[in-house]
N, C-alpha and C positions, 0 to 999 in steps of 0.2 A: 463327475468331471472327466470329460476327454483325459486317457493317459500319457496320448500326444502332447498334449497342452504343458509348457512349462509354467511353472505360477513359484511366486513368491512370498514369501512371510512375512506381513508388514503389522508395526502396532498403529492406532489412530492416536493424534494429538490434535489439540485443536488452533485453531489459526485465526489471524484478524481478516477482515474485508465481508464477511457477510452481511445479510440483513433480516426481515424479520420472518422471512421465506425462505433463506438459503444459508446454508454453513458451510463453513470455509472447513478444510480439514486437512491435516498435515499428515503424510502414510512414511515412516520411516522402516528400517529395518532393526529386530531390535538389538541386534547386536552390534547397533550404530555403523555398518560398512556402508558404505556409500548403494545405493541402487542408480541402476544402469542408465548411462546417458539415453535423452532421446532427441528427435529434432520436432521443434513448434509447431504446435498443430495433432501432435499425438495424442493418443487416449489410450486406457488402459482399459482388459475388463474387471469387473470386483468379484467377488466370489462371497458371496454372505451367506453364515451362521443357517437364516433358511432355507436355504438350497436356491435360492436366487444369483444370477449372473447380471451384471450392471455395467453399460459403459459410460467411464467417464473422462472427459478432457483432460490433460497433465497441464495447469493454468499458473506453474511457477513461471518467476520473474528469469529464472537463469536454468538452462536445459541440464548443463551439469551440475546441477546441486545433488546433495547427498539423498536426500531426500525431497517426495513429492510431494504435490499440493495438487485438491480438486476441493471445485465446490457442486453441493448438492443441495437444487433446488426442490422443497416439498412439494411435489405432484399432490393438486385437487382430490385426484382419483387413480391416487398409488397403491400397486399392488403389491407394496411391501418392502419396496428397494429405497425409495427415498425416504420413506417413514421411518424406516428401523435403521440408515446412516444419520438421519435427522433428531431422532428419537428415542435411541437403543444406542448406537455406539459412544460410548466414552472414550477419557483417555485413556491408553492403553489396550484398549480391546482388541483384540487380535483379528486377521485379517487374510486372506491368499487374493493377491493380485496376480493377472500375466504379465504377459512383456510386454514394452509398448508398442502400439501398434500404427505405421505412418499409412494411414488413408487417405489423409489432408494436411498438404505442405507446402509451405513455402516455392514456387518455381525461381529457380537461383539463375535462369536466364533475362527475367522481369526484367525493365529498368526503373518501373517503376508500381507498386506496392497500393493499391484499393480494399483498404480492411472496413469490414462491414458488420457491425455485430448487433443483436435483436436480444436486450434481459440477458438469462443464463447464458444465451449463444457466444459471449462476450468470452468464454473459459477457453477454446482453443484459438480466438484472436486475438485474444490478450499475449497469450506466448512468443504468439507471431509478432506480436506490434515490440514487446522486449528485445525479438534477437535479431530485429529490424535494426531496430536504434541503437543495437551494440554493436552492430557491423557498421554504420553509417548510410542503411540505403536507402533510398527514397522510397518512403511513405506516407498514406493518412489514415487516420482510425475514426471510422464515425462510428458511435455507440446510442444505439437507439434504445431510451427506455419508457415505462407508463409511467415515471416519476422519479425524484432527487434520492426519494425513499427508498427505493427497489432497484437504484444500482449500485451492485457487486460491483467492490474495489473500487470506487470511487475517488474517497481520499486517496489509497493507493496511488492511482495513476494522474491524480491531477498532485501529488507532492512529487512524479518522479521525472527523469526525464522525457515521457512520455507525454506531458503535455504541453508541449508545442506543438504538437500534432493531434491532439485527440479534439473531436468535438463530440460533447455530450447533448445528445436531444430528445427533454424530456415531456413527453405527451402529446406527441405529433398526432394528427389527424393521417389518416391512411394516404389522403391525395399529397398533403405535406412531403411526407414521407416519399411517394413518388417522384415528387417535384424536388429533392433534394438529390435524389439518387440522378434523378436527369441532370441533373447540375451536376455533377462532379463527375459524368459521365463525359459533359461538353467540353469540361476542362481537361480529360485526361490528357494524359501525354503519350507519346507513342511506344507500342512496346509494353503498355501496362497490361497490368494483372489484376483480378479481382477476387477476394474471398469472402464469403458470407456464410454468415451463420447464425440461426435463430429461427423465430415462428415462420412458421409456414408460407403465412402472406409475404412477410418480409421477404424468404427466399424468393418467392416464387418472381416478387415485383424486380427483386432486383435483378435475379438472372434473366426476368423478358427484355428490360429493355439493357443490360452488360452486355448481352448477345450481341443484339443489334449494332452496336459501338466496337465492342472488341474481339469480336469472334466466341464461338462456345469454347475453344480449344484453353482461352486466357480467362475463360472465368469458373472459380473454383466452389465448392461445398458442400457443406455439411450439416445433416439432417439429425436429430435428436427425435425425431418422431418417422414412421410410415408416410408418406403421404395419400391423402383417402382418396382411394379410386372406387371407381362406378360399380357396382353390384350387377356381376354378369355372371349366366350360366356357367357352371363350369361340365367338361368331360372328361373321362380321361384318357389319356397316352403314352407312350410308352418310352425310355431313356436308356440307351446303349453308351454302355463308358467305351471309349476306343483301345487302352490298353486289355481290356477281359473280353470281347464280344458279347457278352450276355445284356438279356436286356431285362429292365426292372420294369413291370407295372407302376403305374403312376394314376391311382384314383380321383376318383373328385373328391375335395377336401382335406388330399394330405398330401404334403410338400415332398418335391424330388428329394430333397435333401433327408428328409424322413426315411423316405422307401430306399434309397441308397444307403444309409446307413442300416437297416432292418436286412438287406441285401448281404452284408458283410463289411460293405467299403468305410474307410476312414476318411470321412471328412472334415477338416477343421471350420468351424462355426464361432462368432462371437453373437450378434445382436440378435442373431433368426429372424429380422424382422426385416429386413435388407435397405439398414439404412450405411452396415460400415464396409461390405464388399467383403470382409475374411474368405466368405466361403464360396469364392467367384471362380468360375470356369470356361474353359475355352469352349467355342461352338465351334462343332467339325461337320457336323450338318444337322438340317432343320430349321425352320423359324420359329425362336421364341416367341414367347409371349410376355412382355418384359414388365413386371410388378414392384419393382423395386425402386428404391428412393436414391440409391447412390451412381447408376449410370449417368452419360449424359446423354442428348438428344442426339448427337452425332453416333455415341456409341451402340446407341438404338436401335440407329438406324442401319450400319455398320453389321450389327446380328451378330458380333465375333464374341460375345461374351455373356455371359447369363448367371444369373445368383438364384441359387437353387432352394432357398428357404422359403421365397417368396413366390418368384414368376412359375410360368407354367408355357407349354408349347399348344402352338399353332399347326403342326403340323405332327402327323401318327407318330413318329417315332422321332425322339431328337437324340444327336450322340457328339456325345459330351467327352471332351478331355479332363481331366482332376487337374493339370496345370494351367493357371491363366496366361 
């Protein structure tokens, strides 16, 4: 574990709203002090027994509660992380989490609030849809799932005040699904804001046409996966930080962020997989080559910023600042 990194002592207890795929779990501190507010839409990382790092949404009803809540859905094809939270952890079992970390938030200039959730994607939009409704501001929560069966919190949010606004839709056809998002796309109001979160398709369908309607600047998300790009050559090139001049090699097959840290430098990392931004940096020059799942299309295009776990450069040498 990075030394940088702060992490916390938390025991596991377990909690209502899962289903027969996914566990609800409750992370307290155990000397019952309260753990540190956060704002909707955070996630934390986990730090497991097997040397695995896990990120997961904080999916409680109230941001200052004493303790948190996430749920963890069993991956088909888990390399260990949701199988042994699934599987292996009971009550009590001990635990190191970080701090929370806000990659995906609320924009508190909105006037008006487009929540979009797909399955598990539902855990950092459900927070949001909470401290929507405690504030009074205008929102709607569609939650899209493959059945009655397989959606998390359910009863939850249809007994709370949250359903006046929630529509739940369960087994839509993919074009449905488009045809739904176009509609509430028609009817926005001005000034709105969109958040989504969940499979792949779902993001992808609904940030093509959010864009279109509301600008990319007003539509927000968040990935739980890489999203799979095309199998291209790679070469390699080389990465100047701006504060040391030195420059690192950067081969084919292993990430800036690797050869930087193997270099000396401290960089803080959460997902490696560049879906949560942690380990994002400034471009001072060169053109990336942009691999990652948490940019957006404008920022892309922009070139001011790059995530070193993942992307790789287009140009011989890129130089990079350590602050974004």
């Amino acid at each position: 574990m990075n030394a940088l990194i702060e992490t916390i002592e938390v025991v596991v207890g377990e909690a209502e709203g899962g289903t027969d795929d996914t566990r609800v779990l409750k992370l307290a501190r155990p000397d019952g002090e309260p753990l540190p507010a956060y704002r909707p839409g955070a996630h934390v990382d986990v730090y497991l027994p097997n040397g695995l790092v896990r990120q997961y949404s904080l999916c409680g009803p109230n941001a200052q509660a004493p303790d948190y809540r996430i749920a963890v859905k069993r991956a088909s094809e888990s390399r260990g992380g949701s199988e042994w939270l699934c599987g292996q952890a009971g009550n009590g079992t001990p635990l190191r989490i970080g701090m929370p970390r806000h990659a995906f938030s609320v924009n508190e200039a909105a006037r008006h609030h487009i929540l979009v959730a797909g399955g598990i994607g539902v855990t950092p939009i459900l927070s949001m849809a909470y401290a929507l409704q405690a504030s009074g501001e205008s929102y709607q929560f569609e939650y899209f799932v493959r059945s009655d069966a397989d959606t998390v919190f359910r009863d939850e949010i249809m007994a709370s005040p949250l359903a006046g606004q929630t529509r739940i839709h369960p087994a839509l056809a993919p074009q449905a699904v488009r045809e739904r998002i176009a509609e509430l796309l028609a009817a926005a109001k001005a000034q709105s804001h969109l958040y989504v979160c969940g499979p792949e398709a779902l993001m992808q369908t609904t940030a093509e046409l959010a864009r279109g309607v509301l600008g990319d600047a007003n539509v927000h998300m968040e990935a739980f996966a890489p999203s799979a790009l095309p199998a291209t050559g790679e070469r390699g090139f080389a990465v100047m930080l701006d504060t040391s001049g030195k420059t690192v090699e950067v081969p084919p097959g292993k990430s800036v962020l690797a050869c930087l840290r193997e270099a000396g430098h401290e960089i803080e990392s959460s997902c490696e997989v560049g879906v949560c931004g942690t380990c994002m940096m400034r471009v001072i020059k060169g053109e990336p080559d942009h691999r990652d799942s948490y940019l957006t299309d404008d920022e892309r295009v922009a070139g001011a910023h790059f995530i070193p776990c993942v992307s790789r450069s287009k140009s011989p040498v890129l130089v990079l600042a350590c602050e974004p």
